[in-house]
C-alpha positions as CSV (number, residue, x, y, z in Angstrom):
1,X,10.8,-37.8,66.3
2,X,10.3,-41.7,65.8
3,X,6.7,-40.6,63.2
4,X,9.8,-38.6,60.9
5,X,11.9,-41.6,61.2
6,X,9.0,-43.9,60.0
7,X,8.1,-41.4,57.7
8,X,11.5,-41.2,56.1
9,X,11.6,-45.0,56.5
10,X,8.4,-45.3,54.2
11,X,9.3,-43.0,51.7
12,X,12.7,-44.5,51.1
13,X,11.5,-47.9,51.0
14,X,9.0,-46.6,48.0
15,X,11.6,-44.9,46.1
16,X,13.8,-48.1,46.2
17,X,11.1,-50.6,45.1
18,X,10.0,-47.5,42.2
19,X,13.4,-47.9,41.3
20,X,14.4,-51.8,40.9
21,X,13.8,-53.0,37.2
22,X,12.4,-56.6,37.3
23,X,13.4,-59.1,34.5
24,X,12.3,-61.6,32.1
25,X,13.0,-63.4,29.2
26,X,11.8,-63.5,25.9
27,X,11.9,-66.3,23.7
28,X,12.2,-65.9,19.8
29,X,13.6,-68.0,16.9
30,X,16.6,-67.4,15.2
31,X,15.3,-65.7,12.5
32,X,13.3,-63.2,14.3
33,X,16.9,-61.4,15.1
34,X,16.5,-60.1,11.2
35,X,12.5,-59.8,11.2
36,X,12.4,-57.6,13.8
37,X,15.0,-54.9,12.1
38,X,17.2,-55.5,15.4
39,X,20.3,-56.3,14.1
40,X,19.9,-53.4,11.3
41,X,19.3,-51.2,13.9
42,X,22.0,-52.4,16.1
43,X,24.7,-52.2,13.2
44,X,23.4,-48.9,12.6
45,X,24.5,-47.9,16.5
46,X,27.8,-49.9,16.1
47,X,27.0,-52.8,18.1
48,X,27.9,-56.3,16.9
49,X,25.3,-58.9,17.9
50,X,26.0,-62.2,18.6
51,X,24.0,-65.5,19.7
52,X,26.0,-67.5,22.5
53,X,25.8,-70.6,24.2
54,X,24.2,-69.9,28.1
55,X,27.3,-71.8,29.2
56,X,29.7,-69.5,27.2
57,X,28.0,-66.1,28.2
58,X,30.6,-65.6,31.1
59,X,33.7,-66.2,28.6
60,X,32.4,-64.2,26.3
61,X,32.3,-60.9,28.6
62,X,35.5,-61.5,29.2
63,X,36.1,-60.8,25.4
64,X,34.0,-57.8,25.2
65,X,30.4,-59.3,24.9
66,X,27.5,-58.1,27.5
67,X,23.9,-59.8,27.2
68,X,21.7,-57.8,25.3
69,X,18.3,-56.7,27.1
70,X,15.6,-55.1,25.5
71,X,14.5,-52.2,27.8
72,X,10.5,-51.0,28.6
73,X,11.2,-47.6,30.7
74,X,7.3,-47.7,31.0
75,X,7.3,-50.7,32.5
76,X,10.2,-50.5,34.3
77,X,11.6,-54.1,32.7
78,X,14.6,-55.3,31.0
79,X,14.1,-58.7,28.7
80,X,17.2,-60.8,28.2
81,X,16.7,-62.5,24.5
82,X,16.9,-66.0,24.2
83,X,16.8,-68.9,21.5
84,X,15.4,-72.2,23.1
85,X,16.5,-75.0,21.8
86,X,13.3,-77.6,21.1
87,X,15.9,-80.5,20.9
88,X,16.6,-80.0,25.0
89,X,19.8,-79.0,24.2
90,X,21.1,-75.1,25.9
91,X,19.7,-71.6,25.0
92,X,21.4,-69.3,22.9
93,X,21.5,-65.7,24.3
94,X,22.4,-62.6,22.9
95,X,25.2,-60.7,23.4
96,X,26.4,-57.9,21.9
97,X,29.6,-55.6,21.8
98,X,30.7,-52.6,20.3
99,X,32.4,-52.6,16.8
């Protein structure tokens, strides 16, 4: 009885790590959001896309905004897009909502 438990214990405990999504960032400039046929795309799906302050992320959800993440379902990982700022001054992230 306590080899199925272990079992059952191990199996779970596999799925659950299979399952968890790790994250990163990526780092682009500001121009790259038109370069890379993102926001063309995006439009396309009816999503507005936004850069935002880091600070300001949390007040813009409340408006509607999420943080966009580009998804690899191969790799099981979700990258938040960022802007750093060379100047030491905050990241940009971006958000988007729908239109």
């Amino acid at each position: 009885m306590i080899e199925l438990v272990g079992l059952l214990y191990g199996i779970g405990k596999d799925i659950v790590t299979y399952l968890q999504w790790s994250e990163e960032i990526r780092a682009v400039d500001l121009p790259w959001l038109e370069k890379s046929g993102l926001k063309q795309l995006a439009e396309k799906d009816g999503l507005e896309l936004v850069w935002s302050k880091s600070k300001k992320a949390e007040s813009r959800i409340l408006d509607g905004y999420e943080i966009f993440y580009e998804i690899d379902k191969i790799k099981r990982v979700r990258r938040k897009i960022i802007v750093k700022d060379s100047a030491g001054n905050e990241d940009l992230v971006l958000m988007a909502k729908p239109k």
